[in-house]
C-alpha positions in Angstrom: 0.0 0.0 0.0 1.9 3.4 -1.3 1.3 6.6 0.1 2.5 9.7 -0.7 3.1 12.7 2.4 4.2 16.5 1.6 5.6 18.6 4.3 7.6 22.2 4.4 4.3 24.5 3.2 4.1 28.1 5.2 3.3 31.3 5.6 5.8 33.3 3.7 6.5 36.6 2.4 6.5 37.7 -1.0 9.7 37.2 -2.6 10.3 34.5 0.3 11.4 31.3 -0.3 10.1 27.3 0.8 11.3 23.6 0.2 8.2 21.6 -0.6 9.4 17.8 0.4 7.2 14.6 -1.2 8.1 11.7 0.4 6.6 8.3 -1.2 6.7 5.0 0.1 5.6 1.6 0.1 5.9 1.0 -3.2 8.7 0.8 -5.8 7.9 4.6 -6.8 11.3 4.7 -7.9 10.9 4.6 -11.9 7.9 6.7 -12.0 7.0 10.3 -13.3 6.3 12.9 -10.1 4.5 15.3 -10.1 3.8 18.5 -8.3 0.5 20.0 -8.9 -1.3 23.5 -7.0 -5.1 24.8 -6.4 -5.5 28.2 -5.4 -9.0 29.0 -4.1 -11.6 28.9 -6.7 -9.3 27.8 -9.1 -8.6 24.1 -10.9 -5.9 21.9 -9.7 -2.9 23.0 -12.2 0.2 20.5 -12.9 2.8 22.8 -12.7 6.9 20.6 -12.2 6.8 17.2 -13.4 10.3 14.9 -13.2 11.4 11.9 -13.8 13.0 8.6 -13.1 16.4 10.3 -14.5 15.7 13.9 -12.8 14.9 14.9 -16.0 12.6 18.0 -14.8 10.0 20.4 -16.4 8.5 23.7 -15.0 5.2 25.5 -16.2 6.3 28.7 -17.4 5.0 31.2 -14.2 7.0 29.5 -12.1 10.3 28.4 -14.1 12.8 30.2 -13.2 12.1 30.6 -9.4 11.0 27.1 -8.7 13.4 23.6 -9.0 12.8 20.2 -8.7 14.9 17.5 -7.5 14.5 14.0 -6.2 16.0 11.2 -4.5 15.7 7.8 -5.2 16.6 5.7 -2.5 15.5 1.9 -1.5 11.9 2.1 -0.1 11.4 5.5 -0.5 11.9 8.4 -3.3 11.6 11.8 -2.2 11.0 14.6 -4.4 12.0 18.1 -3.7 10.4 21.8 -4.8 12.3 24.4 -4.4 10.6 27.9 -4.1 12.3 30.7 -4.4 10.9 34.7 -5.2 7.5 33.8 -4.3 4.5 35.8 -5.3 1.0 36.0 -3.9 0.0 34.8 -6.7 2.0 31.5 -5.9 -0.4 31.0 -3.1 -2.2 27.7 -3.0 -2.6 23.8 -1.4 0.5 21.7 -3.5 -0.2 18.1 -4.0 2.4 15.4 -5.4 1.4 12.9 -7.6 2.8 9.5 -9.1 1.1 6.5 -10.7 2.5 3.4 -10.0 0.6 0.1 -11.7 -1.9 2.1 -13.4 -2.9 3.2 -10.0 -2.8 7.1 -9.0 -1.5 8.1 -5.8 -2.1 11.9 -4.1 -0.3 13.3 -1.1 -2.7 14.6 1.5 -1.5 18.5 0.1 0.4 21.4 1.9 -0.8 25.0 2.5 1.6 27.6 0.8 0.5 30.6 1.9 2.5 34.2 0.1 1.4 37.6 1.7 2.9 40.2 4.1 
């Protein structure tokens, strides 16, 4: 049974900076595609950093630039890492990691990222 847990969302100035950490497990999650997506209030769920089993990474143009993705592959578990620098209010919204693993999708539970003064 996999699961997926984010940690490291805030409340954070504007032109601030956070490490979103995804940390999935039990599972071999370690050749799949992950994900970061974001939903700001009254908005749909955007996919916005994808990477994958190489750390091959892609950013959705608003936040390239000021956000980087990483991960770690490691026996049980593969962490994946965004990086969030020069943060905007704009930026503010719950971020969810996703993977699929078996034709099966996994979520993360989200984390609040909160961006005002």
């Amino acid at each position: 049974q996999g699961q997926l847990v984010e940690s490291g969302g805030g409340l954070v100035q504007p032109g601030g900076s956070l490490r979103l950490s995804c940390v999935a497990s039990g599972r071999n999650f370690s050749g799949g595609i992950m994900v970061w997506y974001r939903q700001a209030p009254g908005k749909r769920r955007e996919l916005i950093a994808a990477i994958d089993s190489a750390g091959t990474a892609s950013l959705e143009s608003s936040v390239e630039g000021r956000f980087t993705l990483s991960r770690v592959n490691a026996k049980d578990t593969v962490t994946m890492f965004l990086d969030m620098t020069n943060l905007k209010p704009d930026d503010t919204a719950v971020y969810y990691c996703h993977t699929n693993c078996l034709v099966r999708d996994y979520w993360g539970q989200g984390t609040q990222v909160t961006v005002s003064s």
